[in-house]
C-alpha positions as CSV (number, residue, x, y, z in Angstrom):
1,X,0.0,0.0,0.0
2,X,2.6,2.4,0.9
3,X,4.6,1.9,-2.6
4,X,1.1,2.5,-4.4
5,X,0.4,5.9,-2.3
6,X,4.7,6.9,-2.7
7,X,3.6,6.4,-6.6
8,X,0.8,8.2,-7.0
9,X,2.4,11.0,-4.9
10,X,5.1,10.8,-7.8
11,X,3.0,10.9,-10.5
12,X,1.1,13.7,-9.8
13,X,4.1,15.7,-8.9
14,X,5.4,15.5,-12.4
15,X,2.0,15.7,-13.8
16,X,1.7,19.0,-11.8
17,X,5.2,20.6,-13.3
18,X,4.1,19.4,-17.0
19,X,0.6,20.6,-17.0
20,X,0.2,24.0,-14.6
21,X,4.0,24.8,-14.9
22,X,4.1,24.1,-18.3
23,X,7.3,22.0,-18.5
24,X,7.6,19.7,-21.1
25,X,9.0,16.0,-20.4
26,X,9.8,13.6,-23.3
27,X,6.9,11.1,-22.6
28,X,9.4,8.1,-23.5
29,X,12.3,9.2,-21.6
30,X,9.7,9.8,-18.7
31,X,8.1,6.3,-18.6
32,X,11.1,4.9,-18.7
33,X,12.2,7.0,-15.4
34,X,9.2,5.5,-13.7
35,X,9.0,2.4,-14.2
36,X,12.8,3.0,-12.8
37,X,11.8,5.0,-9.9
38,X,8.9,2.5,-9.1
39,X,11.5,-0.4,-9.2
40,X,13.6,1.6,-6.6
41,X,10.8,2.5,-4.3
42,X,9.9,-1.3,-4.4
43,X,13.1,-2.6,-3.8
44,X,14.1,-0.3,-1.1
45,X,10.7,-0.9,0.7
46,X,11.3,-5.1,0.4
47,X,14.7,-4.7,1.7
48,X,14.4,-2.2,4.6
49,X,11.6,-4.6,6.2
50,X,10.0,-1.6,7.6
51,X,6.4,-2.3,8.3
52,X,4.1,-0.4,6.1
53,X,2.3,3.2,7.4
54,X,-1.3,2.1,6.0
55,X,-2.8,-1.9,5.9
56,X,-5.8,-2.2,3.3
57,X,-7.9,-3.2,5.7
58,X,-7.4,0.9,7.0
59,X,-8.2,1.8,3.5
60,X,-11.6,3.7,3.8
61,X,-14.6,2.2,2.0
62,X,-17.5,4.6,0.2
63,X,-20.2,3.0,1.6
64,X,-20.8,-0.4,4.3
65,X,-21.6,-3.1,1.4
66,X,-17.7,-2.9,0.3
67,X,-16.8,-3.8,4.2
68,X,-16.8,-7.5,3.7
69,X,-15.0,-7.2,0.5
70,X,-11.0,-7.7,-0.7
71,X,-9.5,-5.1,-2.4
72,X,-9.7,-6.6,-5.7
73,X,-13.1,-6.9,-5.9
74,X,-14.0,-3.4,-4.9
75,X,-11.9,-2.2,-7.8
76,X,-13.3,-4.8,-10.1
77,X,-16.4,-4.1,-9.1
78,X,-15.7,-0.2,-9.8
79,X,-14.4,-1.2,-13.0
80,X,-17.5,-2.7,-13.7
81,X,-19.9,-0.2,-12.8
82,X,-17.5,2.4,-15.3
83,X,-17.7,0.1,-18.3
84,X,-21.4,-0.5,-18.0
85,X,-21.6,3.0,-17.8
C-alpha cells in the first residue's frame, strides 16, 4: 500500500510541473524513469523490512456493502460499474 500511495504521490508531482507549470518531459524518456523510480521504491521498501504506514484493511470504503470485500473486488467491481456506464 505504501509503494502504491509513494507512486501516486510521484506521478502527480510531475503531472503537476508538465501541465500548470508548463514544463515539457519527453513522454518516452519519462516512462522509462518511472518504471525505474517504481523499481527503486519497491526494492528499497522489500529490503528495509520496515512495516508499512497504512494496511488495506485501513483503506476507507464509500459506503458499508464494500466492508466484507478484498481489495480486488472493490476495484473490479468499480471497474465494472464504469464500463457499464
Amino acid at each position: 500500500m505504501d509503494a502504491v500511495i509513494l507512486f501516486d504521490g510521484f506521478i502527480n508531482g510531475y503531472f503537476k510541473w508538465m501541465v500548470i507549470d508548463n514544463i515539457h518531459i519527453d513522454g518516452k524518456k519519462w516512462s522509462a524513469f518511472l518504471v525505474r523510480r517504481r523499481v527503486d521504491i519497491d526494492h528499497g521498501m522489500l529490503t528495509s523490512k520496515e512495516a508499512a504506514l497504512p494496511s488495506i484493511g485501513r483503506i476507507p470504503c464509500e459506503n458499508g456493502t464494500e466492508k466484507n470485500q478484498t481489495m480486488e473486488q472493490i476495484i473490479s467491481n468499480r471497474l465494472m460499474k464504469i464500463l457499464d456506464s
